[in-house]
Wavefront OBJ file of the C-alpha trace (Angstrom):
o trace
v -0.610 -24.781 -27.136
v 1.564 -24.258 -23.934
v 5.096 -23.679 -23.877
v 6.860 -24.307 -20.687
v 10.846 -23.723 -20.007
v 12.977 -25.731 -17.376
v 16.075 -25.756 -15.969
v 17.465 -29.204 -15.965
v 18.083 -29.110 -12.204
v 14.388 -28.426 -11.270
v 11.465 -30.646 -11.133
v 8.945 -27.928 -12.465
v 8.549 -24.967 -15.313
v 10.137 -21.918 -14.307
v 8.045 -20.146 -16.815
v 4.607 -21.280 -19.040
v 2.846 -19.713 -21.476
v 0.666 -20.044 -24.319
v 0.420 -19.788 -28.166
v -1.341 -17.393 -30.456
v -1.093 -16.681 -33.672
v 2.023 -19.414 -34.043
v 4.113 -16.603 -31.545
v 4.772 -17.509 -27.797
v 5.729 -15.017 -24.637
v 7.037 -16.730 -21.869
v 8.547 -15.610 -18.690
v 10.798 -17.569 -16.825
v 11.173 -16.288 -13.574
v 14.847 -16.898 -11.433
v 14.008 -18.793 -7.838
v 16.040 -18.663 -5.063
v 19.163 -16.525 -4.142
v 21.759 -18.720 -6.459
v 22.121 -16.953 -9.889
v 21.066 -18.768 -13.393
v 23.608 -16.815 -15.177
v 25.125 -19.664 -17.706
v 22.817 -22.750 -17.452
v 20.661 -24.079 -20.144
v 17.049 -23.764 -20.743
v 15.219 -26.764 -22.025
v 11.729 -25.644 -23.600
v 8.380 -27.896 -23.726
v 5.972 -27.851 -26.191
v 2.686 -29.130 -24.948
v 4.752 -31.506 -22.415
v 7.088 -32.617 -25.651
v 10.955 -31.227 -25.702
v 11.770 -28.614 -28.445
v 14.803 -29.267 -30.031
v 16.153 -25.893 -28.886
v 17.871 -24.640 -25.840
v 19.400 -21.359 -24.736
v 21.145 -19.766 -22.482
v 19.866 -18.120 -19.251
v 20.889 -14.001 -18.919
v 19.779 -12.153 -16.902
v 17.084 -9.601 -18.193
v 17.502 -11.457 -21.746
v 14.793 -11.259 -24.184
v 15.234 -13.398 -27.468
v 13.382 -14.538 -30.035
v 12.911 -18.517 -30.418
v 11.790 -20.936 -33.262
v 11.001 -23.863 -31.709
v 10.268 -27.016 -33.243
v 9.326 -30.451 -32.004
v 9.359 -34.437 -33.740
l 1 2 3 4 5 6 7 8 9 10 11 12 13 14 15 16 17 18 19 20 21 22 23 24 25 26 27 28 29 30 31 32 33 34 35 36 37 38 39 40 41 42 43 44 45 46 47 48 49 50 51 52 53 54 55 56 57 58 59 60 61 62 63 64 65 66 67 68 69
């Protein structure tokens, strides 16, 4: 299953990853010299938006449930 996280503003992923074990990593990498700090991170599930978003910081690591319909 691949999990993929976007900033609204961009026409690709800035991160993928993959599934195991029902547990996803995913790095989401900044681009460009303009900061993220404060915008929102939409997340993909197999091409299919999660429900969730967050909040890009800097460095931040957090744990996610995500869930799609």
């Amino acid at each position: 299953t691949e999990v993929s996280v976007w900033i609204p503003e961009f026409d690709g992923p800035i991160g993928v990853g993959s599934t195991s074990g029902g547990s996803y990593f995913v790095l989401a990498h900044q681009h460009g010299s303009e900061s993220f700090a404060g915008r929102f991170l939409l997340f993909k599930v197999n091409g299919t938006n999660a429900e969730e978003t967050e909040v890009w910081r800097k460095g931040g690591a957090d744990e996610l449930d995500l869930s799609v319909n």
